[in-house]
N, C-alpha and C positions, 0 to 999 in steps of 0.2 A: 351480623349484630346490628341491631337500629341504633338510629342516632339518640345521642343522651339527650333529654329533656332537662331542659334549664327554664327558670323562670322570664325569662325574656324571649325563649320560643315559643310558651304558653301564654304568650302577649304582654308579658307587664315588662315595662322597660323603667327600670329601677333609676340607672343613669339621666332618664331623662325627666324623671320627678324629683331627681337631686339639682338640676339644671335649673329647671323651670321654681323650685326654691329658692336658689340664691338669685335669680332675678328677679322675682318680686319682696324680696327683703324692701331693698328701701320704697316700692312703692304704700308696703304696709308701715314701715317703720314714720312716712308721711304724716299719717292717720294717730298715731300715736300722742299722748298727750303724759303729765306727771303721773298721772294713779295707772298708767299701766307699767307691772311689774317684772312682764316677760318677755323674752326676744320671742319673733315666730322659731316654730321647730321643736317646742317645746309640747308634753303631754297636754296640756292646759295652759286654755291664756287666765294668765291671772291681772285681778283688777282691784286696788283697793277704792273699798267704798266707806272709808273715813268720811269724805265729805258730807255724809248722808246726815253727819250730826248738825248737819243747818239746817236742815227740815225740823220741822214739830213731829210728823207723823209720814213719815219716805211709804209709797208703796210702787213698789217693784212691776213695772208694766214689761209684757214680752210678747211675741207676735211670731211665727212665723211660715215663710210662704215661700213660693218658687214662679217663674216666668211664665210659667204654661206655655203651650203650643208657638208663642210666640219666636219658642226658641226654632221653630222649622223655618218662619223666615230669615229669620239668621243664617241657618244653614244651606239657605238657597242662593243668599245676597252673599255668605263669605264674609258676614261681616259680625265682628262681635265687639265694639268697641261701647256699643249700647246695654246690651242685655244685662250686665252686672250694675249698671245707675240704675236699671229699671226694677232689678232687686232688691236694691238697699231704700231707693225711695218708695217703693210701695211697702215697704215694713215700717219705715220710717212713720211714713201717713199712718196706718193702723193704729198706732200708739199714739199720736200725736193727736189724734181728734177724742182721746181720754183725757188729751192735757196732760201728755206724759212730754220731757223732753228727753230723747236717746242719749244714752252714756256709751253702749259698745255693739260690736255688731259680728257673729260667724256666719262663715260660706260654709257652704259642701258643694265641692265640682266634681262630677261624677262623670264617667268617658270609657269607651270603649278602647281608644288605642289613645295614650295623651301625647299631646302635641303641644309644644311648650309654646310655640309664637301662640296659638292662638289661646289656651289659657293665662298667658301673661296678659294677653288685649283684654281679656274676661276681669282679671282680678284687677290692673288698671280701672276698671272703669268703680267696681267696688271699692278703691282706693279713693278714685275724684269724689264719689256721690257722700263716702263718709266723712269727708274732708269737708265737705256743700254741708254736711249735715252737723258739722261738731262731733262725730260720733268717732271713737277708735273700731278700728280691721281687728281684731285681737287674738284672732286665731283660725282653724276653717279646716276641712278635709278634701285632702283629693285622693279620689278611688279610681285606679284603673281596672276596669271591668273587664275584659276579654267577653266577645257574643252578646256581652247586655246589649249593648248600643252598638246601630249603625255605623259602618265607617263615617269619620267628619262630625259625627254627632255627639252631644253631652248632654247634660241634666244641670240644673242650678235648683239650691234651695239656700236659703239666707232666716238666721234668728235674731232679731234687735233684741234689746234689754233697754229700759227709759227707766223712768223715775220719776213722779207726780206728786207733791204734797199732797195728803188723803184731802181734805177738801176742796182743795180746786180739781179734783177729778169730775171732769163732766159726762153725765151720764143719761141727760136729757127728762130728768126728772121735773125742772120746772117749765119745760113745754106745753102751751096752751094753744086754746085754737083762737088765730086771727094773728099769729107768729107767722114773721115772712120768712122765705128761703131762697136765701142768695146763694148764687152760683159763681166760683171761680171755673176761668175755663181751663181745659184739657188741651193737653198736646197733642192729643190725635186718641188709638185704642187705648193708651196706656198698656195694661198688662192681661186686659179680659177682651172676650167676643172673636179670639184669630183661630178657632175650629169653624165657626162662622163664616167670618172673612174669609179664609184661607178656600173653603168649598164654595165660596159667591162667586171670588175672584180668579180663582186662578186657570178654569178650564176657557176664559176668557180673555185672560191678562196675561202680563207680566210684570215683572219687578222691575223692569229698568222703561217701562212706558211710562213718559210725561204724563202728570194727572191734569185731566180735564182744565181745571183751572190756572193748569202753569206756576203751581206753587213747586212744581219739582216733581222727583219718580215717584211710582209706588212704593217702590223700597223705601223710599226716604219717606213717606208717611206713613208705613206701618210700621218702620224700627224709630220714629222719635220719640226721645225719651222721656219714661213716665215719670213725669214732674214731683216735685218735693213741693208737700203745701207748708214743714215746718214752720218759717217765717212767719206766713199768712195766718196761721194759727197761733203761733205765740204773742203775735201781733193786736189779736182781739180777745186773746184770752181772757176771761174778768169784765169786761167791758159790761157796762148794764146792757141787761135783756137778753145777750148771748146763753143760749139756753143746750146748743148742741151743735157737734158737726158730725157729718155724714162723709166720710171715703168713697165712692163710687166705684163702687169694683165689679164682680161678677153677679150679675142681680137690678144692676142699671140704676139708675135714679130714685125711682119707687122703693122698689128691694133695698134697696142699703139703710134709705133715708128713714124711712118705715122704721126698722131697728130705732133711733133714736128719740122717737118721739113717745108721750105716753100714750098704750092703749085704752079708749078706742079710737084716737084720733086718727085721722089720716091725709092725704097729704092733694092738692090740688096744685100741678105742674100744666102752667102756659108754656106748650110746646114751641109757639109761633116768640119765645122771649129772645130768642138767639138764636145766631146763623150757626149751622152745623158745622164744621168742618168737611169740607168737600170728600174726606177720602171714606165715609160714611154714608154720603149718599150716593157714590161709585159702588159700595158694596151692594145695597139696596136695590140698585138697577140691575146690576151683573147679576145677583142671584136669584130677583123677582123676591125678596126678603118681606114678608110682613109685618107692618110699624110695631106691632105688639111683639116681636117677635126679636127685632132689632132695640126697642126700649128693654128689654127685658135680659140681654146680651151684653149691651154695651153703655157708655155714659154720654155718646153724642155729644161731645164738647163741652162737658162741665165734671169737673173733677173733683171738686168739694162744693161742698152743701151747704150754709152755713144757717141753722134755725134761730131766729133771733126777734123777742119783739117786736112789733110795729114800731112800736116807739122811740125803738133802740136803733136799728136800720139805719135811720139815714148818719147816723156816728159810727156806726159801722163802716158801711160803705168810705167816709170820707180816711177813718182811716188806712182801711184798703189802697184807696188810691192813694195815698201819700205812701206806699211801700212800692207803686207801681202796678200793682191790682187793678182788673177789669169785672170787679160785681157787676152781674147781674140779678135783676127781682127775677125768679124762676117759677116763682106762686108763694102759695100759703099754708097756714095749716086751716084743718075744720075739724 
């Protein structure tokens, strides 16, 4: 007689997604704030949006996305204490350069065989980034797949929800030409261009060799974390001549910034405005990468865009730096 088949010989271990719940209770319960309604565990998080009646005109902004390829280096460094900030803040940003500001935010972690230390590191980190962001955890799924995934391996995808009075929704409608574009800088890839990197760098490199310039390993500048521009953006929200912001994500500088401006404008980027980050130009040499190739991939050290009057610019910029910001002029429009 063969052996009976249980659901935990079929790979799902039931026990150990009952586990890995009660330890991050209170990491989500962190993130929690009065208008949420429900403990995690529950069918649906619930959210009241009473508040909404302080707005004139509430519209509902929502966004969402996943870590890409980024998550291989994770799984080659063993390290996941990154990857879930890098989800909540790139969704975060998304909405945020409409002049949305986040209310809540779901996961889905999705995995071949779950392993609770390292999904607790996972949803920790989705814990700190919406806690950075004001935002509540308020609910999320975890699927144990059996054969989808690799041993060691998982998937991440994250949904924000925000909220923007209809007219301070920016949409880049009063863009003209002879608007500057300031650049805040980037942490390094952020969360695009690592099917790139990863084929430059790695039949070359490793993950734990010193980079070139002694800022630390490789590991350490492909997993730092893709930064939250919220702040910086609520900060010059409204401000005369702010006319648009640009996320730089898959698409590069042009590709994003493009979207926000009116057509037929378009957009003139002084490459030689700012030093790269070194682990950008180590991809570049390792792969024999061409320029058009890498602008078109990646953000090379500027993570938000900010299009904004000539006029406007240098009050811009001042109050930038008064939050701690390093604008740079990146070009123009024409």
């Amino acid at each position: 007689m063969s052996e009976p088949i249980t659901y935990k010989s079929a790979g799902v271990d039931v026990e150990a997604g009952e586990e890995m719940v009660n330890r991050i209770k209170p990491l989500v319960r962190a993130t929690f704030n009065s208008n949420v309604l429900a403990e995690i565990g529950g069918f649906g998080g619930l959210y009241d949006v009473s508040f909404l009646k302080k707005f004139d005109h509430p519209v509902l902004v929502s966004s969402v996305d996943g870590v890409g390829t980024k998550l291989k280096v994770a799984f080659m460094a063993k390290r996941y204490d990154t990857v879930g900030q890098d989800l909540v803040n790139h969704c975060v940003n998304d909405i945020a350069v409409c002049g949305a500001l986040p209310i809540y935010f779901l996961d889905y972690f999705a995995t071949g065989a779950l392993e609770p230390d390292v999904a607790v590191e996972v949803i920790a980190g989705f814990s700190g980034a919406c806690r950075e962001n004001n935002c509540a955890l308020i609910g999320g799924e975890t699927a144990e797949m059996p054969s989808m995934y690799q041993a060691g391996e998982f998937d991440l995808a994250g949904t924000v929800v925000g909220v923007v009075e209809r007219e301070r929704i920016v949409n880049g409608a009063d863009s003209a030409a002879g608007d500057i574009l300031l650049g805040l800088p980037s942490t390094g890839l952020h969360t695009n261009g690592y099917s790139l990197a990863r084929a430059a760098l790695f039949p070359k490199h490793t993950l734990d060799e010193m980079m070139p310039d002694g800022s630390g390993t490789i590991g350490d500048a492909l997993l730092a974390v893709h930064r939250s521009y919220l702040k910086a953006i609520q900060e010059t929200l409204g401000m005369e001549g702010v006319h648009a912001y640009s996320h730089i994500t898959g698409g590069g500088i042009i590709g994003n910034t493009t979207r926000v401006v009116r057509s037929p404008l378009e957009l003139k980027i002084d490459w030689n405005a700012w030093t790269r980050p070194e682990i950008f130009n180590l991809i570049q040499r390792a792969g024999n990468v061409p320029e058009d190739a890498l602008r078109q991939a990646m953000n090379l050290g500027i993570g938000l865009v900010i299009v904004v009057a000539r006029d406007g610019a240098d009050a811009v910029m001042e109050r930038l730096r008064g939050i701690g910001e390093h604008p740079i002029v990146i070009g123009e429009v024409v």
